[in-house]
N, C-alpha and C positions, 0 to 999 in steps of 0.2 A: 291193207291200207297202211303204208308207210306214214309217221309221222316225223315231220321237220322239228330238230332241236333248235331254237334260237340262241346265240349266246347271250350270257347275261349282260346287262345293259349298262356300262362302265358310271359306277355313282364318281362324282366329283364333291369332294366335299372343302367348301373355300374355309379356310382361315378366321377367325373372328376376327375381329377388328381389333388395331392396334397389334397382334402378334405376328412374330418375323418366321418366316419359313425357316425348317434346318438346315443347316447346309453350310459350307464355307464362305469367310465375307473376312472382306479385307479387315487390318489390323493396325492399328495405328501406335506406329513402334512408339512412338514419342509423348503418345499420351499418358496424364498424368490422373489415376480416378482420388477420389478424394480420399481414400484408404492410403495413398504411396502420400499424398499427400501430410494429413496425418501423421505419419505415420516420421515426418523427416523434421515439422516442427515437434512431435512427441519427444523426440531423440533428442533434439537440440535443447528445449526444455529442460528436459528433463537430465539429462547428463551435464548440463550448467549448474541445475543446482545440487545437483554429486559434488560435482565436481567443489562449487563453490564451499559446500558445507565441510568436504575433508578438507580439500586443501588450508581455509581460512580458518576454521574454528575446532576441527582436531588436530592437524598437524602443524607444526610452529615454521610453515611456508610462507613464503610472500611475492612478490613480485609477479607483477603483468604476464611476463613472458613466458615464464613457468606454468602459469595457472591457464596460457592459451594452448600450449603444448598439450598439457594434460588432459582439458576441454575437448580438444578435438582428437584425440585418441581417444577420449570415452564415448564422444559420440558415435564414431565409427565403429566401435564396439556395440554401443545400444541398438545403433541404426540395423548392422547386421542380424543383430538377433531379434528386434522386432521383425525384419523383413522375413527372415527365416520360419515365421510362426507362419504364413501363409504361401510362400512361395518358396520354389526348390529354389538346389542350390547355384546351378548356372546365373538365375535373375537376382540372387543373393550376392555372387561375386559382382554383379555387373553393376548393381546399384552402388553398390561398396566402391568400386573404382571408380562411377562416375563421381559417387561424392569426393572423393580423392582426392582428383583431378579441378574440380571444380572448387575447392579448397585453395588446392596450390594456383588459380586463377588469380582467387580474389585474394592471397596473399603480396602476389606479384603486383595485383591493381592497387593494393594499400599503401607499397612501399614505393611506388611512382606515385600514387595522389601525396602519400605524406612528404616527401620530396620538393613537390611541387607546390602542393598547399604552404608549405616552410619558409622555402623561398621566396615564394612572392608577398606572405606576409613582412618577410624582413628586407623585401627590397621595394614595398611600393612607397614609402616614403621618399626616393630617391625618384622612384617614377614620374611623380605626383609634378616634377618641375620640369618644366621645358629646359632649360637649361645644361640639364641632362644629358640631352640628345644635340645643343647646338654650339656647344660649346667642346674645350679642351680643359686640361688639367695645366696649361701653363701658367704660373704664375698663382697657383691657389693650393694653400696649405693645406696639410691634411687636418688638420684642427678648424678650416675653414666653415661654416655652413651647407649647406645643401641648395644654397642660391647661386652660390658660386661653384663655376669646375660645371666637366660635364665626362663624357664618354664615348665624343662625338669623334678625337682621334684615333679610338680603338676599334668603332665600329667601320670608318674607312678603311684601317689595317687590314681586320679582318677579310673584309672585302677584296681590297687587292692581292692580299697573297694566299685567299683561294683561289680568286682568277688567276693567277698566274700558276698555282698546282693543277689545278684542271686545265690549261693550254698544257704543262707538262703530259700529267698523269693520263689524261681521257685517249692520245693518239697512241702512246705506249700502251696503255693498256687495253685496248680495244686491236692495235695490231695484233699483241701478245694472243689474244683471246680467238682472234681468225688462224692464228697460225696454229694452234692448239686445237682446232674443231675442224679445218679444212685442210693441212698439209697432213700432221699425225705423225707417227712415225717414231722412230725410238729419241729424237732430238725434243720431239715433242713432248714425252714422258718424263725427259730429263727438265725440260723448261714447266711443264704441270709441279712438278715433285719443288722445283724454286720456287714457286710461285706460293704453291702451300706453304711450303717453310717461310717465306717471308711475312704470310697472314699471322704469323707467329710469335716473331721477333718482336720484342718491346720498342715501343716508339723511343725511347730514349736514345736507341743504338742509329735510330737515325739523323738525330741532333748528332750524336760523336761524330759522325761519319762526315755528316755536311761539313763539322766544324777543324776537323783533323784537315780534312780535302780543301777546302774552300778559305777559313781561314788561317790558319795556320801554314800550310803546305802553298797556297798559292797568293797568302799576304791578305786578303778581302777583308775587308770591317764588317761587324756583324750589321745587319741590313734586311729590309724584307723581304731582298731576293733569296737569300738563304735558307729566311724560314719558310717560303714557297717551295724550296727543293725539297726542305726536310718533310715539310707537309703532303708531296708528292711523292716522296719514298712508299707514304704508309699509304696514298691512294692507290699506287698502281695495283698493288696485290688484291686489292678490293673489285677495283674495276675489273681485271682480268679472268680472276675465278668466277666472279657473277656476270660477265656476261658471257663466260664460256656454257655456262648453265643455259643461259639464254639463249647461246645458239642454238646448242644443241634438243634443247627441244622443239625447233622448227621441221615440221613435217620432212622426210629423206625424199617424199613425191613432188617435193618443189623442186628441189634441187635436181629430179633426173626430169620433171618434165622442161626444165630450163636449158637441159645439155639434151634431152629430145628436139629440141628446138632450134638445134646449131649453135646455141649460145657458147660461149668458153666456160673456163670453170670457174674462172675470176669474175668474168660477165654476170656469171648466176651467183654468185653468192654477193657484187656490188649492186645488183638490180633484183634481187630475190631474197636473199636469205637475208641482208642486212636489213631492208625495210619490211621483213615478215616480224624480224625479233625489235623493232624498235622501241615498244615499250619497255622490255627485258632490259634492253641497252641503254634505257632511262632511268629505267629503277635503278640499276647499278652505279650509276653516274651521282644519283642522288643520296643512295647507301654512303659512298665516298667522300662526298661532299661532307654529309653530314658528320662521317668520322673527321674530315683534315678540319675542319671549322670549328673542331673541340679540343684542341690536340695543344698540352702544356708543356708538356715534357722537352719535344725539340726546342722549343721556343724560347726556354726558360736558357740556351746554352747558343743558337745562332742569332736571335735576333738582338733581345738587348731593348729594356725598355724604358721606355721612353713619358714624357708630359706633354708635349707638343704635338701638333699637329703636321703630318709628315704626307704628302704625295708622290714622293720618289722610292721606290725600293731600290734604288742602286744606291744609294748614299744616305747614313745617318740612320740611328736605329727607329723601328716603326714597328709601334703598340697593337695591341692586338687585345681583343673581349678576354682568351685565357689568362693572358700572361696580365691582363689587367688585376681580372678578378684574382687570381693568385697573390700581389702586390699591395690588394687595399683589403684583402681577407685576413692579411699577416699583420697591418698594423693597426697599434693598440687605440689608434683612436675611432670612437663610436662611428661618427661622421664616415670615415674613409670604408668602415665591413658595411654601413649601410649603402654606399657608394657600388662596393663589391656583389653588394645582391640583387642591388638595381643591374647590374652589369650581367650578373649571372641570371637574370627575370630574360633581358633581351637576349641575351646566348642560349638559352633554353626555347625560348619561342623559336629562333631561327630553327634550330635542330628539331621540333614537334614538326614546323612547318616543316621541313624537308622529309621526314618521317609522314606526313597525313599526304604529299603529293604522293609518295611512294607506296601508299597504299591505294589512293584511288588507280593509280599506273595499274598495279597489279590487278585492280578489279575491270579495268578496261581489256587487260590480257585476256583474262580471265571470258570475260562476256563475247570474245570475239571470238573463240574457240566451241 
């Protein structure tokens, strides 16, 4: 009589509650436990007050700048070797660089806050007056008050002889930048290689240039069409290289399904590739902008400044935010550098402004991709 063996009868046994199965589970690169934690205020702490106690009361040291130097070399020293007591050395370097990095951030954000904090403390007394903004400097001394005068003919300058560098600069430099991405070729390499060298030159060489050319050589008064040329010297090389950038990271599959399409080559790149990169070709525009619309040096040599309030750039010299602020920086009465930082408050806003479009641009690129 044969007997049947059964196998045995697979026990399962569940988990207690609350405990996680073993096995692999995702990791969360960026988390932070309260140990790394710890562990970066301990460091900081603690190498402050090292730091503090040599520097200030053993060694005969002093000064801010020295004592932050040495802070944060000792911190990154501490930091390393706490972190070293618990973890190898790969997540030792890594923490190490990010703090690093993250150092050299908040150093860059202090010296644009304190910049800006500075300024607008020693220019908002000149703010505070309408007057300010609707008025001119004709007829009002520099020893005058802050009721009278205003900065209403610099911020029209301004105005006009960007528009007029961008009518210059935006078609040169955006031809420049097609011709560089779409023909190529060895003429192309030689106009890429100017084009770099020009991002180069000091804006000074292009006040001499306008002023040798324009006035001198062909008689012209200095005027705001001059410092529109000189301002558009230093746009073009901006506009060009940055939207060469821009073209070229437009997908290569537009452009051949466009010439799969019968279209021409000129066809696809004025109906394809131009309105694929148009944010690219905004940003750049506004990169530019925001250099020619700061820009002292040419201006200090073609235009020629001025107290009046001026709407012609072909005749008679016409003021401008730099060449203001430069003029009432240098003189010794109170009244006119408070003048100067009201002046420098509004020229600084324009350029943020043109600087926060240029970042939303890039995040609309950005998102569409």
């Amino acid at each position: 009589m044969s007997s049947v063996v059964l196998p045995p009868a697979e026990i399962s046994v569940s988990p207690p509650a609350g405990a996680q199965l073993n096995g692999d589970h995702p990791r969360r690169i960026n988390a932070r436990s309260t140990d790394d934690v710890l562990s970066v205020v301990g460091s900081i702490l603690g190498s402050l007050a090292f730091v503090w106690m040599v520097y200030f009361q053993i060694l005969p040291f002093s000064g801010l700048v020295g004592f932050a130097i040495c802070w944060y070399v000792t911190f990154l020293l501490t930091y390393a070797v706490v972190t070293s007591r618990a973890h190898p050395r790969p997540i030792v370097v890594s923490r190490v660089m990010a703090a690093t990095l993250t150092g050299a951030a908040v150093l860059v954000g202090l010296a644009l806050g304190t910049v800006v904090v500075y300024t607008v403390i020693r220019g908002v007394k000149a703010l505070a007056h309408s007057n300010f903004f609707t008025h001119d400097m004709a007829g009002t001394r520099p020893q005058d008050p802050l009721t009278k005068g205003g900065i209403k003919h610099a911020i029209v300058g301004s105005v006009i002889q960007l528009s007029i560098a961008v009518a210059v600069s935006l078609p040169l430099g955006l031809t420049t930048a097609v011709f560089m991405t779409e023909v190529g070729g060895w003429f192309a390499k030689v106009v890429r290689t100017v084009v770099e060298a020009m991002t180069a030159i000091p804006d000074l060489l292009a006040g001499l240039f306008v002023y040798v050319v324009l006035i001198v050589a062909l008689g012209a008064e200095k005027n705001g069409l001059a410092a529109a040329i000189a301002i558009s010297i230093t746009m073009i090389p901006i506009i060009a290289r940055s939207a060469e950038v821009a073209l070229r990271v437009v997908p290569g599959g537009l452009r051949e399904a466009g010439l799969a399409l019968g279209a021409s080559h000129w066809s696809t790149v004025r109906r394809v590739v131009l309105p694929t990169a148009r944010p690219g070709l905004a940003t750049s525009l506004i990169l530019a902008m925001a250099r020619g619309i700061g820009e002292t040096a040419p201006l200090l040599i073609v235009s020629g400044a001025s107290t009046f309030f001026n709407l012609n750039p072909l005749k008679q010299p016409m003021n401008s935010l730099p060449l203001f602020i430069y003029s009432a920086i240098r003189d010794p009465n109170p009244t006119m550098i408070e003048r100067g930082f009201g002046a420098a408050v509004v020229l600084l806003g324009i350029v943020l402004f043109f600087f926060a479009v240029t970042r939303f641009l890039a995040r609309q690129r950005v998102g569409r991709q």
